[in-house]
C-alpha positions in Angstrom: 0.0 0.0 0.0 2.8 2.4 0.6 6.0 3.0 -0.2 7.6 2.3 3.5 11.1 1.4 1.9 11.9 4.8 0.3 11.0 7.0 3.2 10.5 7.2 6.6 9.3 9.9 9.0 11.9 11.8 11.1 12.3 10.9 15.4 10.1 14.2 15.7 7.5 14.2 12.8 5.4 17.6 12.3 2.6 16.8 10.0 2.5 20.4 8.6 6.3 19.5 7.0 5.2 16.5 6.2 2.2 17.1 4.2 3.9 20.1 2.3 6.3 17.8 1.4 4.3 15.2 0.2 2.9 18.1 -2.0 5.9 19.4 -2.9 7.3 15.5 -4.2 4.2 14.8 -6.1 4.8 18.2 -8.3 8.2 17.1 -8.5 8.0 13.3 -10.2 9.0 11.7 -7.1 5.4 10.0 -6.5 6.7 7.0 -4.6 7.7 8.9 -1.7 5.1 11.4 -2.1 2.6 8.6 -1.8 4.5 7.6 1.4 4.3 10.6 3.1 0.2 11.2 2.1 -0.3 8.0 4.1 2.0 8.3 7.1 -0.1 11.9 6.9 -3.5 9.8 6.7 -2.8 7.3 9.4 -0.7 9.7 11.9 -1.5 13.3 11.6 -4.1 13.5 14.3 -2.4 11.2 16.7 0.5 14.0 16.9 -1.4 17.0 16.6 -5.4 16.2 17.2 -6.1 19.9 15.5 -4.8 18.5 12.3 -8.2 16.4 11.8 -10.0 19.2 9.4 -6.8 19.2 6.7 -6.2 15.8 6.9 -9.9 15.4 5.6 -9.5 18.1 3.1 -6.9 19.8 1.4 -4.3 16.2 2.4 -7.2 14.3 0.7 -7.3 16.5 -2.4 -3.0 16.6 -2.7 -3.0 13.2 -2.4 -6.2 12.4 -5.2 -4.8 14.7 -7.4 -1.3 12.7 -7.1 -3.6 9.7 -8.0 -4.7 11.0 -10.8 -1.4 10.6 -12.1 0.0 7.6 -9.9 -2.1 4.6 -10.1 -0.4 3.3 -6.7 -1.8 6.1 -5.3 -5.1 5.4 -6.7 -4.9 2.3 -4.9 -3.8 3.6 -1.7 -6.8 5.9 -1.8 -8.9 3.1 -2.3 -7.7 0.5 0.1 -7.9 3.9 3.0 -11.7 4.0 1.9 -12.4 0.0 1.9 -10.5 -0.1 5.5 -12.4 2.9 6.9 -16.2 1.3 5.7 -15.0 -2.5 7.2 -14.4 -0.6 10.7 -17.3 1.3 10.6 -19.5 -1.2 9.9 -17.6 -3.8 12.4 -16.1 -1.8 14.9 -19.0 -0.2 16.6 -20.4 2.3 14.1 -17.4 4.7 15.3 -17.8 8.8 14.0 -14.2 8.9 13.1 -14.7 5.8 10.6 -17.9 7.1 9.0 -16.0 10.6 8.8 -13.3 8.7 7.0 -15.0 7.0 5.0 -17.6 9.6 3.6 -14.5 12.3 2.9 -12.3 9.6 1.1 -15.8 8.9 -1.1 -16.3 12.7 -1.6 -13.0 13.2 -2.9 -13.5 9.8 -5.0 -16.6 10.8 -6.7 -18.2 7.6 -5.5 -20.7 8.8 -2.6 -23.0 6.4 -3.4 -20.8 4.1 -1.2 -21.5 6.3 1.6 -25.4 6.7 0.5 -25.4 2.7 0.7 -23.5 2.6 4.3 -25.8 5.1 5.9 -28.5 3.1 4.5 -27.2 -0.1 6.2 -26.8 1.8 9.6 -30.3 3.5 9.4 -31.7 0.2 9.0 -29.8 -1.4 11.8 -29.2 1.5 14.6 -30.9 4.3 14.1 -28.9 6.2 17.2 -25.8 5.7 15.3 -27.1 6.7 11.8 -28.1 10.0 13.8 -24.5 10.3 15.1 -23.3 10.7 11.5 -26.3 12.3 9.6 -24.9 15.6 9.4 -21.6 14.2 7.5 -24.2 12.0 5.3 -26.1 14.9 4.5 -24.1 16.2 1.4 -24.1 12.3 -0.2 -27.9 11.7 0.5 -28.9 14.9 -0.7 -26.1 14.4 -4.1 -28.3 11.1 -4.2 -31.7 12.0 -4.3 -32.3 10.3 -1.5 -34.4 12.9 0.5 -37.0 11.0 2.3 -34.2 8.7 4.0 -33.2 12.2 5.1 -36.5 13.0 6.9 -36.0 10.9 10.2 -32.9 13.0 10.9 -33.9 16.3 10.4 -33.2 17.8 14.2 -34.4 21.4 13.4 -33.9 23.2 16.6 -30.8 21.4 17.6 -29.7 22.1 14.6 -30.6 25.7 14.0 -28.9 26.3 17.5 -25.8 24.4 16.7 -25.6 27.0 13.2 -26.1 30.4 14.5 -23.7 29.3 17.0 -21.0 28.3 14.9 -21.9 31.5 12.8 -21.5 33.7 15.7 -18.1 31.8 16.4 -16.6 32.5 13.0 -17.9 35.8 12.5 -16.0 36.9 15.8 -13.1 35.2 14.0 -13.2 36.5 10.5 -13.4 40.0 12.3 -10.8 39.6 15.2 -8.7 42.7 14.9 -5.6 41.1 14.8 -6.0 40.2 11.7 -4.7 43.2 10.4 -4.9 44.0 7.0 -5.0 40.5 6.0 -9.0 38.9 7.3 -9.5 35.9 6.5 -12.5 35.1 4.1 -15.9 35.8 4.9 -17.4 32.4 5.0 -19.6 32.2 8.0 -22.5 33.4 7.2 -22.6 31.8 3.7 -21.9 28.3 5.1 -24.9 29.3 7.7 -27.0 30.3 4.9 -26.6 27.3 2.9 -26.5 24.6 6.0 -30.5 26.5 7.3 -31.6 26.6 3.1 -30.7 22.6 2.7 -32.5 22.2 5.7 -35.8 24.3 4.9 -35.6 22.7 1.8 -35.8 19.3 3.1 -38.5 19.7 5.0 -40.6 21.1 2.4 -39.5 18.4 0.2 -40.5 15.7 2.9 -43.6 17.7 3.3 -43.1 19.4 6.2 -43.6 22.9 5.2 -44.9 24.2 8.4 -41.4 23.3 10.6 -39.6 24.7 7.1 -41.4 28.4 7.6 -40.8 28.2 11.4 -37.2 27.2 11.1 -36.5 30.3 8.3 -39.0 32.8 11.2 -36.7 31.9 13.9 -33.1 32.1 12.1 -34.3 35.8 10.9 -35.2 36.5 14.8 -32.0 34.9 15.9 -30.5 37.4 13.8 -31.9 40.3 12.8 -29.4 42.0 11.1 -29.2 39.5 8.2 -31.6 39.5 5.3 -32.8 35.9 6.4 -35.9 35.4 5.7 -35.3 36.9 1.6 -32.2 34.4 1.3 -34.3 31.4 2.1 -36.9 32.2 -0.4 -36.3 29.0 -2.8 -35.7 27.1 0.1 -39.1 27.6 1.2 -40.3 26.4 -2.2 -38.3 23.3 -1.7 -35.4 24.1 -3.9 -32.1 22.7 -2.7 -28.9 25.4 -2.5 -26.3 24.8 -5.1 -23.5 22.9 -3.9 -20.5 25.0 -2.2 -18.2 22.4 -2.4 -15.3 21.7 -5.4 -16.4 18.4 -5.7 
């Protein structure tokens, strides 16, 4: 699976170095031990430095698809991480991390219909568990079609709360004066936007058009300052928000 023979990490790995090495190998020809390092990156980041989890699920997982692209070894590597990730899910105790995993390594794969068909699995067999990972299911059920096997999951004040706080969080981020003159991007209240729309949208779709309008009313008095209520317009006619996401 890897490529253990032409590199190994140093006494006192940083998974930062690492990773932009990786990068940097891959645009250089030297895919074998690029390959090695995207692995040891997969299997190790977050056991060094647990604040790593967010890249290693996003912008490692792109470096290293894009290396697979070219790479067919790597292509494999991917493959095998995605194979091992749904076997532990499914046989470990329907562990977050695993379905986490698993759904990101299908996203950046193209083949979410492998997580569609593991969340259906789950939902059949413990419906606490599928409820655990909805939220990362979301994207792939929705990609799908698969809106009614949405419907059960749809926590709308948990998950209207859970938003505007996170909304709050970045916004007090993105405008932290010690930025300087270099803030970071204005993505809070977009992501917000889009996370309450594909959730007004499902419950209109799943005929539940009454929790949709009340959901949309109480985001716009949570925060009155933001042109809620006009953003959510389609969603309240039970169309879906485009896709923010590369893939």
């Amino acid at each position: 699976m890897t490529a253990a023979g032409q590199w190994t990490p140093p006494d006192d790995p940083d998974p930062h170095e690492i990773l932009d090495s990786a990068w940097d190998d891959a645009r250089a020809g030297l895919h074998e031990v690029s390959l090695a390092k995207f692995v040891w990156f997969h299997q190790n980041a977050v056991l060094i430095e647990p604040g790593m989890g967010g890249v290693r699920l996003s912008f490692a997982l792109s470096y290293w698809h894009e290396l697979a692209e070219e790479y067919p070894p790597a292509m494999d590597a991917m493959l095998a991480a995605r194979d091992e990730a749904e076997s532990s899910f499914l046989n470990k105790g329907y562990r977050f991390t695993d379905f986490h995993d698993l759904a990101s390594l299908n996203r950046e794969l193209g083949d979410e219909s492998r997580t569609v068909t593991t969340f259906k699995r789950v939902s059949q067999d413990n419906s606490k568990a599928a409820q655990r990972v909805y939220h990362v299911a979301e994207r792939a059920l929705v990609k799908q079609g698969e809106f009614e096997l949405c419907n059960p999951f749809l926590e709308t004040s948990k998950r209207l709360e859970i938003g505007i706080k996170g909304f709050r969080v970045g916004r007090r981020f993105e405008t932290d004066p010690a930025h300087g003159d270099q803030p970071p991007p204005e993505t809070a209240y977009t992501h917000l936007i889009h996370d309450i729309a594909t959730l007004v949208a499902l419950l209109v779709i799943n005929n539940r058009a009454d929790e949709a309008t009340a959901v949309a009313r109480d985001a716009q008095a949570a925060l009155p300052d933001y042109p809620i209520m006009a953003e959510l317009e389609s969603a309240l006619a039970g169309q879906l928000p485009a896709s923010p996401y590369r893939r």
